[in-house]
C-alpha atoms as one frame of an Amber mdcrd trajectory, in Angstrom:
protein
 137.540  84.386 104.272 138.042  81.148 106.589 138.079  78.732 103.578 136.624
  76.086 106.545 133.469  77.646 106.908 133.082  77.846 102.717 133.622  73.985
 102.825 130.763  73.489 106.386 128.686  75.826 103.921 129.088  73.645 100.302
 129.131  70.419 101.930 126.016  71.510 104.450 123.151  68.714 103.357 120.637
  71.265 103.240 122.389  73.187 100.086 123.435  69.417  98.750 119.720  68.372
  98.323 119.220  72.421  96.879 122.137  71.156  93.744 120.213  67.662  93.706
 117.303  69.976  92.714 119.162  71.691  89.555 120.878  68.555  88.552 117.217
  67.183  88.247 116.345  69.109  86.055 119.296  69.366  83.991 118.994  65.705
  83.555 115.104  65.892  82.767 114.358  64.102  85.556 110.616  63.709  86.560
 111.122  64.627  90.049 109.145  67.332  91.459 107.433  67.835  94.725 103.924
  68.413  95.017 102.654  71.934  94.745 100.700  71.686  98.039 103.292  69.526
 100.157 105.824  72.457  98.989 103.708  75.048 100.257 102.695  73.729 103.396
 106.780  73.177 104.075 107.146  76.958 103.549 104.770  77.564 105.762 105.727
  75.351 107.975 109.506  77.006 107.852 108.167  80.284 108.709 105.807  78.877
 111.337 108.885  77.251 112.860 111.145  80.279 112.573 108.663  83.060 113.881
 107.566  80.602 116.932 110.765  80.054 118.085 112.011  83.926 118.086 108.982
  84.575 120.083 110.168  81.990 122.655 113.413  83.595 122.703 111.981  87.334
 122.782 110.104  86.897 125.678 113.266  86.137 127.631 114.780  89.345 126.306
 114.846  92.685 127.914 113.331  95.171 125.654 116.497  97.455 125.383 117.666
 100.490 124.150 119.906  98.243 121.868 116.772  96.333 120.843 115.096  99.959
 119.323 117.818 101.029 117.240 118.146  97.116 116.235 114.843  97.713 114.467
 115.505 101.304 113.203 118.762 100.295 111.506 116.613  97.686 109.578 113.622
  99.457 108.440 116.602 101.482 107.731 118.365  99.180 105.204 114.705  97.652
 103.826 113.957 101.094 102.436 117.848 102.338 101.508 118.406  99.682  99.157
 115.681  99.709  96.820 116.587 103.461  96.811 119.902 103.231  95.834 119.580
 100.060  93.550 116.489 101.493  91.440 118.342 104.317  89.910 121.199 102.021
  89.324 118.513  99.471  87.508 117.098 102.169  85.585 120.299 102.691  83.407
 119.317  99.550  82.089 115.803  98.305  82.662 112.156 100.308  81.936 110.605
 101.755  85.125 108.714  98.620  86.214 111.618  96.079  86.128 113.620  98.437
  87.712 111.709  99.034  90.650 110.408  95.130  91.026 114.241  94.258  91.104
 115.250  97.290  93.430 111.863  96.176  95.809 113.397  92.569  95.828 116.799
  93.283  96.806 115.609  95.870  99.226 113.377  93.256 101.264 114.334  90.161
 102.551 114.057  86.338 102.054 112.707  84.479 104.943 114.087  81.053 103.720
 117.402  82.832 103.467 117.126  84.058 107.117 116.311  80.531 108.186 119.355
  78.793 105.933 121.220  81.505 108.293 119.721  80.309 111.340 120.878  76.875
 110.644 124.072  78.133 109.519 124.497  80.283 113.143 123.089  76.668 114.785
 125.832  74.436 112.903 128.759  76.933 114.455 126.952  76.688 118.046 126.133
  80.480 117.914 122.470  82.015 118.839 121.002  85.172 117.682 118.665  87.088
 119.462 114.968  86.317 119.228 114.176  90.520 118.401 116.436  89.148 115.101
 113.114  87.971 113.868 110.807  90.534 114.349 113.244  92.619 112.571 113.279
  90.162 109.479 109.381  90.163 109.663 109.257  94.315 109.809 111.845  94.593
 106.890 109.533  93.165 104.634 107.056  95.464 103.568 109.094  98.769 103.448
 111.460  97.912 100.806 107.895  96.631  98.335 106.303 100.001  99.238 109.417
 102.053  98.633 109.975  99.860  95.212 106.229 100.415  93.916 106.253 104.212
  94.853 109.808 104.528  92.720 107.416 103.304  89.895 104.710 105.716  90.681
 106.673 108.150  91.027 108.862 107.633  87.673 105.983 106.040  85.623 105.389
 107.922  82.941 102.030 106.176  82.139  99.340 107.406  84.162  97.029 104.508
  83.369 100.185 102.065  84.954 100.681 103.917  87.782 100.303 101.844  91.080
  97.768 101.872  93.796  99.785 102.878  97.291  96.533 101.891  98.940  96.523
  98.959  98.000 100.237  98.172  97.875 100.690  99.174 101.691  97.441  96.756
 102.484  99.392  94.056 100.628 102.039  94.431 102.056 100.966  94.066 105.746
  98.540  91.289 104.848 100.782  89.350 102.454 100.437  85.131 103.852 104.502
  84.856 104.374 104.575  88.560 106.811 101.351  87.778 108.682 102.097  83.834
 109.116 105.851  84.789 110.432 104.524  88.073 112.591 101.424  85.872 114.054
 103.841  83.013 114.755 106.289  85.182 116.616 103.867  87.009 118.623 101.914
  83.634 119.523 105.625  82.538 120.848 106.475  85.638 122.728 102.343  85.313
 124.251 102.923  81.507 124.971 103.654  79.396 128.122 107.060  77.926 128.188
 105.997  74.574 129.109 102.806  73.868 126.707 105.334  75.502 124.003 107.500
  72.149 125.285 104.824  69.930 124.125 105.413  71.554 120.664 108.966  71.764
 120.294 109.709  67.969 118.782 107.909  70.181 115.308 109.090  73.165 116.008
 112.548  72.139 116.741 113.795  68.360 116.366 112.122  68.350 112.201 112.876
  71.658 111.506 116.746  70.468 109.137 114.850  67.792 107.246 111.970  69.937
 106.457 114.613  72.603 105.235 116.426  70.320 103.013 113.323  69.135 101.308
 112.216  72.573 100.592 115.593  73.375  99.421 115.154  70.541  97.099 111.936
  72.134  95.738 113.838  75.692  95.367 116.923  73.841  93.113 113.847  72.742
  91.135 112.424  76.103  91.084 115.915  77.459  89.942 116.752  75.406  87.302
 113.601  75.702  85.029 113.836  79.570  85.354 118.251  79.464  84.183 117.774
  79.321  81.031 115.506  81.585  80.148 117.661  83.990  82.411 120.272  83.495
  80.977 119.258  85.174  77.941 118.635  88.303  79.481 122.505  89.327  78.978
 125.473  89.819  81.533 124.175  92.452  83.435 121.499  90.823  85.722 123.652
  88.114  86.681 126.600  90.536  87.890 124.153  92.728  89.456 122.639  89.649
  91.253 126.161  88.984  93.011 127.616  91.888  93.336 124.925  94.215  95.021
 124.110  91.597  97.721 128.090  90.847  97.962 128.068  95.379  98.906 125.019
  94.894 100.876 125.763  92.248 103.115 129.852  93.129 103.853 129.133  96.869
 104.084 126.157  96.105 106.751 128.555  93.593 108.939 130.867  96.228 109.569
 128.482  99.046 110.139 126.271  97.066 112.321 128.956  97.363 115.081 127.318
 100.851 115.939 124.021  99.140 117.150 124.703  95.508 118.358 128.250  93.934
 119.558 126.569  90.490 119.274 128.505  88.604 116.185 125.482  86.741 115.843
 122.713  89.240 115.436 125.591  91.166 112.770 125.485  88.495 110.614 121.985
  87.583 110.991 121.956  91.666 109.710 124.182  91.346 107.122 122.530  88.226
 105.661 119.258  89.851 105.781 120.395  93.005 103.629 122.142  90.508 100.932
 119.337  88.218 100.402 116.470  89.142  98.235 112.754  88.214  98.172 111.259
  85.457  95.687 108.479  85.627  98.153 106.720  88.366  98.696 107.744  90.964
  96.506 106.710  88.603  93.331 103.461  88.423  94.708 102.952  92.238  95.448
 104.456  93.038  91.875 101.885  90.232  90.561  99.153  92.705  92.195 100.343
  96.352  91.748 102.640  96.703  88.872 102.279  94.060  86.489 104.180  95.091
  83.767 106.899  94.065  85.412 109.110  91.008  84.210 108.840  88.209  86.934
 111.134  85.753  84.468 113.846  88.792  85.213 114.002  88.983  89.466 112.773
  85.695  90.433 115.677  84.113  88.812 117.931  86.920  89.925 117.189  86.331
  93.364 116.370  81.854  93.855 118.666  81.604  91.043 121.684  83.553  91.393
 121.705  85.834  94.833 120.322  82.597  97.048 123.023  80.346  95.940 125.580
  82.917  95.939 125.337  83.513  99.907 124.893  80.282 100.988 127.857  79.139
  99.676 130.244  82.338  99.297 128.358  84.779 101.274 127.746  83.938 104.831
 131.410  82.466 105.361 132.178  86.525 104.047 130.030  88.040 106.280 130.834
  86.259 109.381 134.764  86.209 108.531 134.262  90.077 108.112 132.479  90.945
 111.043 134.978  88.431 113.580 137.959  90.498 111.787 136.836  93.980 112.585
 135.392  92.707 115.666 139.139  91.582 116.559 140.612  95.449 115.815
């Protein structure tokens, strides 16, 4: 690992202000940021994000390369959660098994966008069919985590709705805002999407910081009572996304050459949702534990990759790149 890019990554502002946010509460600070300026930021994050890869898709070709792009991760959205449930069921009941497998099997848009910056601060681009992809790996890995439960539940009366999970799923505010957003910038005129681009574009790293601020917040009232959950959540919380994300920035070689779209790839199979999949589980299986994978994935996994992550994943994929 290029011990550079783990220093660009630590001392990156946007992660600085994300520390600032657990040291606040560590210190019992009053700091806090409203509950409705925080959401409109995440929406305004995924607004940004989606808009932008629409711009950038509608310069695109729609390739061959483009196809099996989106295969391979529908691909990895429904593997994971496959492979990590019966792992997680050695240790967890049936429901916090598959609510943990569902989040590490989908994907964390603010994670994808900490990459984008990430890609931006190394003057690299990623393709704009990058996210689509992020937006369409969503929803498998909840499904595939909820029908685990159904399917292992040995409680008819908790057994979940697959009706209504794959209707959440689709509909859920974070996948329609970030699908409607790119398909409005694919659909729209490059100049009129000019007269946008000073809020799409030139706001876009302070707005990130502050929400990152709101996330170290987030993460440090939800430590301790982790914490107490034993060893075996926290290791699982590194170590699976540490497998996920190395293993898919070699393998992505067989569908993209583009060092930028691998890592975007391999960033997207290590993160985990604190999004989405909460909000699903809140709906279809609610004996599960949201004090167990929220914290696993904003507390642990987030931090984890972008400090010691990303500079793995792109050190990885420039060395077998290099063979």
């Amino acid at each position: 690992m290029n011990l550079d890019l783990l220093i660009s990554n630590v001392t990156n502002p946007a992660f600085l202000f994300f520390i600032l946010g657990i040291l606040a509460v560590k210190l019992k600070s009053d700091l806090e940021i409203p509950e409705n300026s925080s959401k409109f930021i995440s929406l305004y994050l995924l607004f940004s994000i989606g808009f932008k890869g629409g711009q950038e898709l509608s310069h695109e070709a729609f390739t061959i390369e483009v196809v099996w792009s989106m295969l391979f991760g529908l691909g990895i959205s429904v593997l994971i959660p496959v492979y990590t449930f019966f792992i997680l069921k050695r240790k967890f009941n049936v429901f916090d098994a598959g609510a943990i497998a569902a989040a590490y099997g989908s994907v964390s848009a603010v994670t994808f966008v900490t990459a984008a910056a990430y890609l931006e601060s190394m003057k690299m681009d990623f393709h704009g069919h990058m996210v689509a992809i992020m937006a369409l790996m969503e929803s498998p890995a909840i499904i595939a985590g909820l029908l685990l439960i159904s399917l292992y539940s040995k409680d008819l009366s908790q057994q979940v709705s697959k009706r209504k999970v794959i209707s959440h799923s689709f509909t859920n505010g974070s996948v329609l805002l970030i699908l409607g957003s790119l398909i409005i910038g694919f659909l729209a005129d490059a100049k009129q999407a000019e007269g946008i681009k000073p809020f799409t574009n030139d706001i876009f790293k302070g707005f990130l910081a502050i929400f990152l601020l709101d996330m170290g917040i987030t993460s440090g009232k939800k430590l301790s009572s982790f914490l107490h959950q034993g060893w075996f959540p926290a290791i699982f919380a590194v170590a699976v996304p540490l497998i996920n994300g190395s293993v898919v920035a070699i393998v992505s070689a067989w569908v993209t050459d583009d060092v930028a779209n691998r890592f975007m790839f391999a960033t997207l199979a290590a993160s985990a949702s604190y999004i989405a999949v909460p909000a699903a589980m809140k709906l279809a299986a609610p004996k599960s534990n949201p004090g167990l994978y929220i914290p696993m994935a904003l507390a642990v996994t987030f931090p984890f990759n972008i400090t010691i992550g990303m500079p793995v994943y792109l050190s990885l994929i420039k060395y077998f790149s290099n063979l």
